[in-house]
Backbone as JSON Lines, residues from 0, in Angstrom:
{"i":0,"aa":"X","n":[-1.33,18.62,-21.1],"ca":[-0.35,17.92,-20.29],"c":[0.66,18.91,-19.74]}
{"i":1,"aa":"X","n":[1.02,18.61,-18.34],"ca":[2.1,19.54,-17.71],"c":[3.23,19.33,-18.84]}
{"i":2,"aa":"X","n":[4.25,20.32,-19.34],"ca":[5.26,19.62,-19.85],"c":[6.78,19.53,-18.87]}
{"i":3,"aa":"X","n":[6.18,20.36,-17.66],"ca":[7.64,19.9,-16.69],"c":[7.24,20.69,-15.62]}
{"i":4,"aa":"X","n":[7.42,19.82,-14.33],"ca":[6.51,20.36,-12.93],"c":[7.55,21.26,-13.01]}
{"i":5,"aa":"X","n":[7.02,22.36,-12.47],"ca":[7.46,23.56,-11.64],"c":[8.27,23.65,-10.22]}
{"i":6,"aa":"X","n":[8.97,24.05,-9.57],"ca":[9.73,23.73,-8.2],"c":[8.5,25.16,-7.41]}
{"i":7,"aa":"X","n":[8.16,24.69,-6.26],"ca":[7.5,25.07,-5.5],"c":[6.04,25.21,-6.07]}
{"i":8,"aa":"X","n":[5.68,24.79,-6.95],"ca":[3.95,25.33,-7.43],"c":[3.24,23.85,-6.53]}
{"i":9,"aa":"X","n":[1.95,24.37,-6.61],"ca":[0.97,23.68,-5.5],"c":[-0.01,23.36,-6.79]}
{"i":10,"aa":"X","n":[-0.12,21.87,-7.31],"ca":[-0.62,21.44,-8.25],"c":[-2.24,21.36,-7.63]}
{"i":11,"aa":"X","n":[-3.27,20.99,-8.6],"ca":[-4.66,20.73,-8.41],"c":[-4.14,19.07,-8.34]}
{"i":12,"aa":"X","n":[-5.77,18.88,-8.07],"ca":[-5.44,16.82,-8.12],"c":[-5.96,16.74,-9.47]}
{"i":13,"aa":"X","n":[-6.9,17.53,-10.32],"ca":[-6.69,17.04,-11.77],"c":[-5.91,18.02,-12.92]}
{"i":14,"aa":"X","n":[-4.82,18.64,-12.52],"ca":[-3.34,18.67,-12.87],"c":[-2.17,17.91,-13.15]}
{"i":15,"aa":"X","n":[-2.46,17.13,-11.55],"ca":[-1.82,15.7,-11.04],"c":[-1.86,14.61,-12.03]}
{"i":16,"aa":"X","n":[-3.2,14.73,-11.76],"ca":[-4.16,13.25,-12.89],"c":[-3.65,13.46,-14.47]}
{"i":17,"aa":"X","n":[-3.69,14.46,-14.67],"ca":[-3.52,14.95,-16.39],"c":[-2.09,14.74,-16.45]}
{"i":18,"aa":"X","n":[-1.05,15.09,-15.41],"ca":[0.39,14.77,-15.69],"c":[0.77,13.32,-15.39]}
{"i":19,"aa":"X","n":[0.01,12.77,-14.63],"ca":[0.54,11.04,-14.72],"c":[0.43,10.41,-15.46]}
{"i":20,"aa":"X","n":[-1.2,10.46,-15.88],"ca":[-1.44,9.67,-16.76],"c":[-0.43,9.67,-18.26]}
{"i":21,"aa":"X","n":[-0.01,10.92,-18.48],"ca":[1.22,11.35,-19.82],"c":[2.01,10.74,-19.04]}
{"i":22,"aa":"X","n":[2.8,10.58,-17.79],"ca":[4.21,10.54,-17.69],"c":[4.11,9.15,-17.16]}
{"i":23,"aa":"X","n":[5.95,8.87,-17.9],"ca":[6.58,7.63,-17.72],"c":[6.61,7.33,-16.37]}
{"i":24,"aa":"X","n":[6.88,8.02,-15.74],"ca":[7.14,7.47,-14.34],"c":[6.21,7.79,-13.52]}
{"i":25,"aa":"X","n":[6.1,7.1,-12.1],"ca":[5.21,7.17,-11.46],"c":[5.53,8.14,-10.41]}
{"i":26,"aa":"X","n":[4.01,8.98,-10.05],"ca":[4.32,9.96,-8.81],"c":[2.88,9.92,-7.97]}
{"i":27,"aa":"X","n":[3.62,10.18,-6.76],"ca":[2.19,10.25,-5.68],"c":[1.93,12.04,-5.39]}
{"i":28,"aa":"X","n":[1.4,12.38,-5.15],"ca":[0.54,13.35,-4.91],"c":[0.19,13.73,-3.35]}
{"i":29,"aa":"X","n":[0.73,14.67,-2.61],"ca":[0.38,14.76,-1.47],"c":[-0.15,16.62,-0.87]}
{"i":30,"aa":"X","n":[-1.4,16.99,-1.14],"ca":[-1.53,18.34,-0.72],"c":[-1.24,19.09,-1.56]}
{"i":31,"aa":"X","n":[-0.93,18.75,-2.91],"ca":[-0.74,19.9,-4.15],"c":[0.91,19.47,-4.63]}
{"i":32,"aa":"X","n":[1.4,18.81,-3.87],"ca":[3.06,18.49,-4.34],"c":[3.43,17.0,-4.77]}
{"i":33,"aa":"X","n":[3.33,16.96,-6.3],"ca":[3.76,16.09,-6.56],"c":[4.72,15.39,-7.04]}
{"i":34,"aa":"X","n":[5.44,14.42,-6.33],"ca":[6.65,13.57,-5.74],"c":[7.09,12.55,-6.57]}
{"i":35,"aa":"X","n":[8.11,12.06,-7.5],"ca":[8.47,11.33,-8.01],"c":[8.67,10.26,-7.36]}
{"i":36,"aa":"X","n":[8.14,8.92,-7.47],"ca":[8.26,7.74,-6.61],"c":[10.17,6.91,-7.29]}
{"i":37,"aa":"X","n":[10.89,6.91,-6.31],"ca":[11.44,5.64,-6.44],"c":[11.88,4.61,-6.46]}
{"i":38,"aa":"X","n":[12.89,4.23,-7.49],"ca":[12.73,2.46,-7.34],"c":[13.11,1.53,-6.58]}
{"i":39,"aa":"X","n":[12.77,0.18,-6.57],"ca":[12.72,-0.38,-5.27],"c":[14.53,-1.22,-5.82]}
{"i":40,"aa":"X","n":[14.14,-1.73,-4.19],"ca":[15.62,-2.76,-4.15],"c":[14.96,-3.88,-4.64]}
{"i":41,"aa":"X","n":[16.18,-4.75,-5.05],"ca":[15.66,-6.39,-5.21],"c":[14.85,-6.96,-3.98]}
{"i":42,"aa":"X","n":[15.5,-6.57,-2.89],"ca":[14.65,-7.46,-1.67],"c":[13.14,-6.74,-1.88]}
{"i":43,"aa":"X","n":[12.6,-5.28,-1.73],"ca":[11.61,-4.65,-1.55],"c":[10.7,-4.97,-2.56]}
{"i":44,"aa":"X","n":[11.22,-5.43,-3.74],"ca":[10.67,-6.43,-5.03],"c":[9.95,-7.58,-4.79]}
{"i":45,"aa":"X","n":[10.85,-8.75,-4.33],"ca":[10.56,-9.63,-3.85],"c":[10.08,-9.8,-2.67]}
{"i":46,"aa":"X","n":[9.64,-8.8,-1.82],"ca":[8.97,-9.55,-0.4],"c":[7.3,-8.87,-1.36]}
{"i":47,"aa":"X","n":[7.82,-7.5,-1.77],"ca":[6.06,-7.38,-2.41],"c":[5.23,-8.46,-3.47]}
{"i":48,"aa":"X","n":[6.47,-9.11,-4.19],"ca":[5.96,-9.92,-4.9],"c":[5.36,-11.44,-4.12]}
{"i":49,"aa":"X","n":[6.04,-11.91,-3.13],"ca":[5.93,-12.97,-2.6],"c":[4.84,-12.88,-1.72]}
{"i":50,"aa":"X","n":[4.39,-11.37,-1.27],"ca":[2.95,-10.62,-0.31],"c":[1.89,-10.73,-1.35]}
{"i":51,"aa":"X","n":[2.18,-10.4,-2.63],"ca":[0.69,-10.07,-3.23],"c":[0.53,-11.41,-3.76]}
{"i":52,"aa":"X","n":[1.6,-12.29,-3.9],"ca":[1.32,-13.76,-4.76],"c":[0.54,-14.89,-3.7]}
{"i":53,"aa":"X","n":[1.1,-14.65,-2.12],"ca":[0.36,-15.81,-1.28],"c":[-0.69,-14.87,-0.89]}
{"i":54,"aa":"X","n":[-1.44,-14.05,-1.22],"ca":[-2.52,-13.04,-1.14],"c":[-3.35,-13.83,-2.18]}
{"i":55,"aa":"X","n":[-3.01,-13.77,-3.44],"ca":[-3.5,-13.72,-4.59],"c":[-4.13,-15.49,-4.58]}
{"i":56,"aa":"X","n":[-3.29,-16.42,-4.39],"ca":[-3.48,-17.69,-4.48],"c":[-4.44,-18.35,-3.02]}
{"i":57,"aa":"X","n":[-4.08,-17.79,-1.7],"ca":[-4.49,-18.23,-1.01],"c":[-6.12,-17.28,-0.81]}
{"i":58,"aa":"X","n":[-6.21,-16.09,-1.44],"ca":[-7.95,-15.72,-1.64],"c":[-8.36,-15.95,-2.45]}
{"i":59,"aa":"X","n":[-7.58,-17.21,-3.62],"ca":[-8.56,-17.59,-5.14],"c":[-9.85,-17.55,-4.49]}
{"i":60,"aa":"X","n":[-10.4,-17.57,-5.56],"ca":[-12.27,-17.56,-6.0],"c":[-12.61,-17.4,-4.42]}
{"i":61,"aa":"X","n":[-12.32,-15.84,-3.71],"ca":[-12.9,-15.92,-3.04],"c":[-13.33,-14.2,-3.63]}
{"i":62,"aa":"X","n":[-14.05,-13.11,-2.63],"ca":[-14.25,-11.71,-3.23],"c":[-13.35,-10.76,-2.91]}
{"i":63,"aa":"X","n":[-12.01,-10.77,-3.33],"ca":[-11.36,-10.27,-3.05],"c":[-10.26,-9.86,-4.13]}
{"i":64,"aa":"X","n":[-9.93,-8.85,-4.22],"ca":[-8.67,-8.65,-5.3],"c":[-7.93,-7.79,-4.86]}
{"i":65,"aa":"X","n":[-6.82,-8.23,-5.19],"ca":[-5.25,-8.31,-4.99],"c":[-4.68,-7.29,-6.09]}
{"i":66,"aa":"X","n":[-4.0,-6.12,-5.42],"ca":[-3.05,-5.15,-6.6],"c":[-1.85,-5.02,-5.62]}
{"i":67,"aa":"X","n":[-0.88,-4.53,-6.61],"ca":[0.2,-4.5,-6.37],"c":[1.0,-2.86,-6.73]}
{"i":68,"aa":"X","n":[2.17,-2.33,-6.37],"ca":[2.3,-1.35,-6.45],"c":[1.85,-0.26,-8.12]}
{"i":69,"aa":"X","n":[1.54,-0.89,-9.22],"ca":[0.75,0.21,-10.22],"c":[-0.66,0.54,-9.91]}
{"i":70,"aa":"X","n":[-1.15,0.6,-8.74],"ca":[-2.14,1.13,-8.56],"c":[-2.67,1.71,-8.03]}
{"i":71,"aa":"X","n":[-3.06,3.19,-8.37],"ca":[-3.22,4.27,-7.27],"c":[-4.75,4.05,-6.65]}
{"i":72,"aa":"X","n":[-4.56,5.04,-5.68],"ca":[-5.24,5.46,-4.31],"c":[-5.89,6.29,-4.36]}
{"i":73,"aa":"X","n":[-6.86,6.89,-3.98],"ca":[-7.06,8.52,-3.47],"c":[-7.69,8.52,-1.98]}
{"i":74,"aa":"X","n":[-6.76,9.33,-1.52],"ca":[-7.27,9.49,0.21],"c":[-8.05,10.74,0.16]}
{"i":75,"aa":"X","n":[-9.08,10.78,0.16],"ca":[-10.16,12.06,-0.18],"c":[-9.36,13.27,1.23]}
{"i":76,"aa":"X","n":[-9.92,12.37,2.37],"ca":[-9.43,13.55,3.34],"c":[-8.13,14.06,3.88]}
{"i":77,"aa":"X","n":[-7.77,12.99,3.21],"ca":[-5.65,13.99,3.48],"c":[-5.51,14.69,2.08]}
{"i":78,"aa":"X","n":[-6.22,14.36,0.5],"ca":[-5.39,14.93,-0.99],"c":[-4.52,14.14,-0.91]}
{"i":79,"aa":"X","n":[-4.69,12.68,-1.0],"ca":[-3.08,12.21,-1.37],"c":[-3.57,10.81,-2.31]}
{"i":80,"aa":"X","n":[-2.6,11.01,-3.46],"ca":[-2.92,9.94,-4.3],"c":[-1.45,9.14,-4.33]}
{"i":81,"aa":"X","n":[-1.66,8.13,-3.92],"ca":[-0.47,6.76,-3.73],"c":[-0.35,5.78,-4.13]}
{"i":82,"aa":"X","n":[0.63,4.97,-3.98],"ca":[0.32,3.63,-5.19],"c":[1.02,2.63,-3.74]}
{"i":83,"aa":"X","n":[-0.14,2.17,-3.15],"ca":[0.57,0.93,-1.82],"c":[1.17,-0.11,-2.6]}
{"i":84,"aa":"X","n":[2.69,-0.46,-1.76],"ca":[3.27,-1.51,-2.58],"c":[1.42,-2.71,-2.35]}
{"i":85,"aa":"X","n":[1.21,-3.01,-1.73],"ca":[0.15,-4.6,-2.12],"c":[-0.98,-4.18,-1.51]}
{"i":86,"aa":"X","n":[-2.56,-4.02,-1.79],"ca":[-3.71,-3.81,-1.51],"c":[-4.28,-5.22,-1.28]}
{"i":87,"aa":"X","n":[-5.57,-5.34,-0.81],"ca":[-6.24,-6.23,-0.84],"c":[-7.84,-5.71,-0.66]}
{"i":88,"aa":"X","n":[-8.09,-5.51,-1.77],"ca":[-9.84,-5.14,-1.59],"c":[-10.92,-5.79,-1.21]}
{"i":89,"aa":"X","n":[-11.79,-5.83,-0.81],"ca":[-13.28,-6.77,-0.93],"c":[-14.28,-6.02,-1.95]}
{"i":90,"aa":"X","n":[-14.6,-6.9,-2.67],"ca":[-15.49,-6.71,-4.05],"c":[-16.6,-6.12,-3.71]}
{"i":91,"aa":"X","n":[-17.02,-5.35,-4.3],"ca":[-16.93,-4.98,-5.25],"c":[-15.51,-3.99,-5.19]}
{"i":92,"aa":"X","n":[-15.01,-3.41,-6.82],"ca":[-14.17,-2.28,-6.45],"c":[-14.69,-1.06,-6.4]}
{"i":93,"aa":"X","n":[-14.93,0.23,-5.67],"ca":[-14.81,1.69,-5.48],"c":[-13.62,2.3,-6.3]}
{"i":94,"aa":"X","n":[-14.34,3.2,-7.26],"ca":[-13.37,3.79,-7.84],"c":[-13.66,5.36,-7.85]}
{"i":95,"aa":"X","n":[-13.21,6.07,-7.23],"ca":[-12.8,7.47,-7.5],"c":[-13.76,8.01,-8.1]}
{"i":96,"aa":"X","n":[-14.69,8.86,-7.85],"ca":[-15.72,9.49,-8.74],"c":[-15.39,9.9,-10.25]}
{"i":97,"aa":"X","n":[-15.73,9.68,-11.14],"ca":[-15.48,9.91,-12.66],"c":[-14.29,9.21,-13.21]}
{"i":98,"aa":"X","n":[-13.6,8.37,-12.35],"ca":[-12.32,7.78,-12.53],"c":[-12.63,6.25,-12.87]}
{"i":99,"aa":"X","n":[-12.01,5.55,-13.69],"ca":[-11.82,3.95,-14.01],"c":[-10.51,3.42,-13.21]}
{"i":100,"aa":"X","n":[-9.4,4.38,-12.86],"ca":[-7.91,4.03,-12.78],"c":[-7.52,4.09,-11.06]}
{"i":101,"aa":"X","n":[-8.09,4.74,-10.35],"ca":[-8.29,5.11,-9.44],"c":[-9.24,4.51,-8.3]}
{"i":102,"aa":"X","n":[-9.08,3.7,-7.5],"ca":[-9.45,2.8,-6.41],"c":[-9.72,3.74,-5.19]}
{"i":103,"aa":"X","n":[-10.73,3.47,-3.97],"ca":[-10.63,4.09,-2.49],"c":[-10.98,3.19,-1.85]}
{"i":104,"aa":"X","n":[-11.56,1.92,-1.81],"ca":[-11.82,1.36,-0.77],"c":[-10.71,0.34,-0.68]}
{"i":105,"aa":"X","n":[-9.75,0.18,-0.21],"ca":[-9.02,-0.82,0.36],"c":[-9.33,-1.58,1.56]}
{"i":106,"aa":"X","n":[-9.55,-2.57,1.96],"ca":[-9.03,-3.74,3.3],"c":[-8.15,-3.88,3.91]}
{"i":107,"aa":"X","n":[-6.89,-3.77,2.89],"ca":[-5.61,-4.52,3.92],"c":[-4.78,-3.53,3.13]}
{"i":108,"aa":"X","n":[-3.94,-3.03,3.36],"ca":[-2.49,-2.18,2.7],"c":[-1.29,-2.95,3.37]}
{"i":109,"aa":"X","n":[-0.75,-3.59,1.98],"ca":[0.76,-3.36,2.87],"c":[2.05,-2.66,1.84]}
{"i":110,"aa":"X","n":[3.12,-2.45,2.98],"ca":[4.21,-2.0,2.39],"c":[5.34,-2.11,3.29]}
{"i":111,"aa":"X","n":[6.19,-2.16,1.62],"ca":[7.8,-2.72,2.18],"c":[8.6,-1.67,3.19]}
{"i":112,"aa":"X","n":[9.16,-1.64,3.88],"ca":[9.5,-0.49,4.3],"c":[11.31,-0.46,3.47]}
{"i":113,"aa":"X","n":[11.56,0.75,3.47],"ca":[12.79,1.25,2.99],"c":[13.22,2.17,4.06]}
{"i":114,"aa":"X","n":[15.04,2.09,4.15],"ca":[14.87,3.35,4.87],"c":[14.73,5.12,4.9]}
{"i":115,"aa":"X","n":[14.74,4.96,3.03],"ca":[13.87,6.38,3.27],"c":[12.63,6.81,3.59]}
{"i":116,"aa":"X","n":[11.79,5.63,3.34],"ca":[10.05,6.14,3.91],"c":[9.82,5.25,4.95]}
{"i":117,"aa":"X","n":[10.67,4.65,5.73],"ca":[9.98,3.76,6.97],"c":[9.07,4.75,7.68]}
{"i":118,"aa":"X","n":[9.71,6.13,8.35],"ca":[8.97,6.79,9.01],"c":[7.72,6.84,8.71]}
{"i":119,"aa":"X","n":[7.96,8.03,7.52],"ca":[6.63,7.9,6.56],"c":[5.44,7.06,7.05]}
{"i":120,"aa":"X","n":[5.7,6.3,6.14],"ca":[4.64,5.12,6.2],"c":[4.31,4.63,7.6]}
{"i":121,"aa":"X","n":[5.25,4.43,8.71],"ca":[5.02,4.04,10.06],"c":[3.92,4.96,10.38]}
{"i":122,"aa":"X","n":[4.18,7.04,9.9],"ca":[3.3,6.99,10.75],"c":[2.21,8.38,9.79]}
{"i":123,"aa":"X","n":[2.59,9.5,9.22],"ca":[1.87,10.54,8.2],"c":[1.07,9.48,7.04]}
{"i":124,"aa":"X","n":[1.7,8.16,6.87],"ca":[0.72,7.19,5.6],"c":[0.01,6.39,6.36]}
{"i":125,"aa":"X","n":[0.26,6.12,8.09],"ca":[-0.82,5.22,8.02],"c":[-1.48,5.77,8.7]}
{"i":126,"aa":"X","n":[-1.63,7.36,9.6],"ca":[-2.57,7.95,9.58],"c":[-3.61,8.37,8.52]}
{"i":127,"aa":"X","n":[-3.04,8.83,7.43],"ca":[-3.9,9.14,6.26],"c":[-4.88,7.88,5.8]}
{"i":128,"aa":"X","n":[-4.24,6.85,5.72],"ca":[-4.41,5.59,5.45],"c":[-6.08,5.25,6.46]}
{"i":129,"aa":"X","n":[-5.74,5.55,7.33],"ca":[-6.83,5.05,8.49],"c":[-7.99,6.19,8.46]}
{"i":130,"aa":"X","n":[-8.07,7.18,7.83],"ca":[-8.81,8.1,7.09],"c":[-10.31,7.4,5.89]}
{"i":131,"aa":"X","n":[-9.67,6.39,5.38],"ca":[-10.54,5.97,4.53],"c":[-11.13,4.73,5.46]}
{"i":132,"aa":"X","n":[-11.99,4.59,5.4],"ca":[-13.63,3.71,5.79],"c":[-13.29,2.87,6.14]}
{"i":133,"aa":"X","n":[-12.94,1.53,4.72],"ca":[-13.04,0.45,4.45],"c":[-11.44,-0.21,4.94]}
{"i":134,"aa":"X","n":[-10.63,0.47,5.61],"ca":[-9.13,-0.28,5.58],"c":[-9.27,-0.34,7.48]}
{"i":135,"aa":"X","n":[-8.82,-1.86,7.44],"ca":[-9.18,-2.2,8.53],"c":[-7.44,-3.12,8.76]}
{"i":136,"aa":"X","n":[-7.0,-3.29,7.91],"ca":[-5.45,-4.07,8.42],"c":[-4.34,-3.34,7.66]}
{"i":137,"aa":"X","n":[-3.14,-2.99,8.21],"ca":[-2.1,-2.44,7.8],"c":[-0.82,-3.6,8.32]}
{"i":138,"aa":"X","n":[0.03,-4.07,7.24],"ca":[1.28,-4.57,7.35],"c":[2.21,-3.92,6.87]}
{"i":139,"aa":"X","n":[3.23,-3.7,7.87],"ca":[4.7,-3.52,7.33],"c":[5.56,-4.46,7.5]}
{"i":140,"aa":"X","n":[6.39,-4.26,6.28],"ca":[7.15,-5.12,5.88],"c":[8.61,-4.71,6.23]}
{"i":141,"aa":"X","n":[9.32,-5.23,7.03],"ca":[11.09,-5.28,7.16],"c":[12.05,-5.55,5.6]}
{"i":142,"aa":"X","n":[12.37,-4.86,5.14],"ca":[13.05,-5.73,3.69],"c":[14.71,-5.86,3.89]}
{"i":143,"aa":"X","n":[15.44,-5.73,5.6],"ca":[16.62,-5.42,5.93],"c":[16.72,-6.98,6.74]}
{"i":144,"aa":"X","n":[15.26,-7.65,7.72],"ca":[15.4,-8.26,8.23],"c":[14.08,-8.87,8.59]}
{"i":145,"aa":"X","n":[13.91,-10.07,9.01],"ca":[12.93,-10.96,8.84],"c":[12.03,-10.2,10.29]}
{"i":146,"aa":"X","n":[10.97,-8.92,9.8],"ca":[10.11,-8.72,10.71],"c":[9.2,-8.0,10.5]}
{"i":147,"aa":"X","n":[7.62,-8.2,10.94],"ca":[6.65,-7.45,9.95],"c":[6.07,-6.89,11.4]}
{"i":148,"aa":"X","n":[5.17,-6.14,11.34],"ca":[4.38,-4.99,11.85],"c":[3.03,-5.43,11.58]}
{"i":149,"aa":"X","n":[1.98,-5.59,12.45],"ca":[0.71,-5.62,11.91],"c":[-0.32,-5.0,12.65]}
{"i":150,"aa":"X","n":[-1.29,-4.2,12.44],"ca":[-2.24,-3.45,12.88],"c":[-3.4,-4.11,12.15]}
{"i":151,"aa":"X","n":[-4.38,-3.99,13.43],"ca":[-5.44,-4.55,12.86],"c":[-6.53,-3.55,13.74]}
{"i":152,"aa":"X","n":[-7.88,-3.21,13.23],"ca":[-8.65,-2.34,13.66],"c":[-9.62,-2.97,13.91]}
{"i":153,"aa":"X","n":[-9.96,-2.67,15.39],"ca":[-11.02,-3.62,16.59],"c":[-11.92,-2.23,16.34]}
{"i":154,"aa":"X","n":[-11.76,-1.28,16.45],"ca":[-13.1,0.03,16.79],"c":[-12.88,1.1,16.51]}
{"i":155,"aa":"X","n":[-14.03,1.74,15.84],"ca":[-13.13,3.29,15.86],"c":[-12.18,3.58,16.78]}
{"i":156,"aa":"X","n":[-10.89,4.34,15.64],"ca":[-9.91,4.91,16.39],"c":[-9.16,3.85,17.66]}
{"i":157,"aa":"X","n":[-9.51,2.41,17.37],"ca":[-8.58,1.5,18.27],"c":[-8.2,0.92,17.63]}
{"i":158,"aa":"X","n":[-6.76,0.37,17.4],"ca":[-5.86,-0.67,16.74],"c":[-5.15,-1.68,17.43]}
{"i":159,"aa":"X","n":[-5.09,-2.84,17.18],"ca":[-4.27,-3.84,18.22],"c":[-3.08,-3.8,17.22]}
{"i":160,"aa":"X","n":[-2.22,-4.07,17.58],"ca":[-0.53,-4.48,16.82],"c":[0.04,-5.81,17.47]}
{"i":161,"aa":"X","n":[0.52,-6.06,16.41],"ca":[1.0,-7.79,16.61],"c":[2.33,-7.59,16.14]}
{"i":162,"aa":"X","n":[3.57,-8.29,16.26],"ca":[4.64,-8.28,15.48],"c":[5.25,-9.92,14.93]}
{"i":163,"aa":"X","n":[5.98,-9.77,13.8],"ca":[6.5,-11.45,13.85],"c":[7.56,-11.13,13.27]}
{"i":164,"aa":"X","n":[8.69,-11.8,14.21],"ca":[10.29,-12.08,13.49],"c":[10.65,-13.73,13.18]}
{"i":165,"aa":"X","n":[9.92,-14.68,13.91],"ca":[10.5,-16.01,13.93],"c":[9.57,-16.61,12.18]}
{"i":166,"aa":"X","n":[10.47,-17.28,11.91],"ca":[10.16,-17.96,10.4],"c":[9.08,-18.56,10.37]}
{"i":167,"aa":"X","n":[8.59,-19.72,10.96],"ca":[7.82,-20.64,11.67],"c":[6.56,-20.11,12.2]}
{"i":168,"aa":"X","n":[6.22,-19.4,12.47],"ca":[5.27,-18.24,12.69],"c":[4.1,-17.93,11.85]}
{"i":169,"aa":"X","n":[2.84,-17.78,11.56],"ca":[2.17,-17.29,10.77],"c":[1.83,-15.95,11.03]}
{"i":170,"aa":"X","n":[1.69,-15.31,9.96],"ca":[0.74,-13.7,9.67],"c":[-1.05,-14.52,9.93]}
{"i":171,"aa":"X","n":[-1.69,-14.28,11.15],"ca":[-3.21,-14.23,11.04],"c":[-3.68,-13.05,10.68]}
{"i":172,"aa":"X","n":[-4.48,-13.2,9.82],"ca":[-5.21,-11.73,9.24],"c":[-6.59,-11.57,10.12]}
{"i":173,"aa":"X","n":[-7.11,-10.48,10.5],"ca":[-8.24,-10.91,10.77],"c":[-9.7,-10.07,10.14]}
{"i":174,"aa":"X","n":[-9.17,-9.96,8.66],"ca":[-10.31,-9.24,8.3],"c":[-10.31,-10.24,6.78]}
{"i":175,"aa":"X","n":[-9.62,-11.2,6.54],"ca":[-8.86,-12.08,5.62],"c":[-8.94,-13.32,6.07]}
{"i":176,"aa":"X","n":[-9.76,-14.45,5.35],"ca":[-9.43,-15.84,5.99],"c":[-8.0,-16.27,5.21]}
{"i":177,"aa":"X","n":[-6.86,-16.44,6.03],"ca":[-5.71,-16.17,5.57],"c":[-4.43,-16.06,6.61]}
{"i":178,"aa":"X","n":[-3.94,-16.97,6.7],"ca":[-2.6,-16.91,7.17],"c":[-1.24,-17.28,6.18]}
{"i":179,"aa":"X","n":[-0.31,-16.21,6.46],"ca":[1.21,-16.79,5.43],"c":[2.0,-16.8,6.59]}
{"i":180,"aa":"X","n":[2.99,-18.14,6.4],"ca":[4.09,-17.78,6.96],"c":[5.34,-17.06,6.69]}
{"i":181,"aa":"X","n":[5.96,-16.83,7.87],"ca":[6.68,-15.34,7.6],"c":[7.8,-15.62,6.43]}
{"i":182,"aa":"X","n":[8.3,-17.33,7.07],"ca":[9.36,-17.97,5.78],"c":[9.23,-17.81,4.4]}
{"i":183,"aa":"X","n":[7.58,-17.93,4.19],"ca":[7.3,-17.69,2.47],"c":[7.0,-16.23,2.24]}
{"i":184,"aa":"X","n":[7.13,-15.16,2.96],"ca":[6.82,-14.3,2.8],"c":[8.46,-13.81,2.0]}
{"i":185,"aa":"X","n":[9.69,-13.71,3.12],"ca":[10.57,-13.94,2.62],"c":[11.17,-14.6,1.98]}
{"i":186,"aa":"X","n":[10.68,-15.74,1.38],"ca":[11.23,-16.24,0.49],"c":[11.61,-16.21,-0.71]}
{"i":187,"aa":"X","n":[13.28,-16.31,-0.8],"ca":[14.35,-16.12,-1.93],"c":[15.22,-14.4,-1.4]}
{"i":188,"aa":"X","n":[14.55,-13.77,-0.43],"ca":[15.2,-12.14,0.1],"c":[16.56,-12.87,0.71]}
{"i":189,"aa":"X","n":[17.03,-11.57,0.2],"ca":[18.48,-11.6,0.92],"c":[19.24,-11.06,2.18]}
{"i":190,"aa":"X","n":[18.87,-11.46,3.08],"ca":[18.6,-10.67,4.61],"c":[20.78,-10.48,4.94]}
């Protein structure tokens, strides 16, 4: 086990693996540098919780499973291991060669945005993101104000984007039989 990362060293990914799995806290992994994740706000809590719960209930018994931010990633062709606040897989699961803990095929990613990683994620995560095969819908989430972001992938390398601010409104998925409205998405956030 690492017993304390180094400032400037360029870790392996099973360096990475050997120090997470020991450590309390969670870190993502990007190109050899690995990054202490942190913690969320109450709102960024609750819109992920209220995303993966009308996920979770509205794809019962269908082939699909639902994780939520403890569960990492590996993006083979960027080196980056991440934990998306809410996944949505199609079954079977893909896991990481020699790995049980470790997932790659995702469907749908979403995440809350904050304003330290809005960029981020807007645009170095969901390039990487669009790297792997199987991920065909990306949502972002507003956790400041009632408005989500949605990309959905028509063809290689083409994406349509949709946006929704009004309450009343549904999220159509289209790789997901599945619509939420935006009201229950936020619902109980403190805008």
């Amino acid at each position: 086990m690492i017993a304390q990362l180094e400032d400037n060293k360029i870790y392996s990914p099973e360096e990475y693996l050997e120090f997470e799995v020991n450590s309390l806290e969670r870190h993502e992994y990007i190109n050899g540098e690995i990054i202490a994740m942190t913690g969320g706000t109450p709102n960024h809590n609750k819109i992920a919780l209220n995303f993966s719960s009308l996920l979770n209930f509205g794809l019962k018994k269908q082939p699909y499973d639902i994780f939520m931010s403890d569960q990492r990633l590996w993006i083979p062709e960027k080196c980056i291991y991440t934990y998306p606040d809410v996944m949505v897989i199609s079954q079977p699961l893909e896991y990481q060669e020699t790995r049980k803990d470790t997932l790659i095929n995702p469907l749908l990613i979403g995440e809350v945005l904050s304003k330290s990683t809005k960029n981020y994620d807007k645009d170095e995560k969901f390039a990487a993101y669009r790297t792997i095969p199987t991920f065909k819908e990306y949502i972002l989430i507003d956790q400041y104000s009632m408005h989500v972001e949605h990309y959905a992938k028509i063809e290689i390398n083409q994406w349509i984007f949709r946006e929704y601010n009004i309450p009343e409104t549904s999220i159509s998925f289209n790789y997901i039989p599945l619509q939420i409205e935006l009201a229950d998405l936020y619902d109980k956030v403190d805008l």
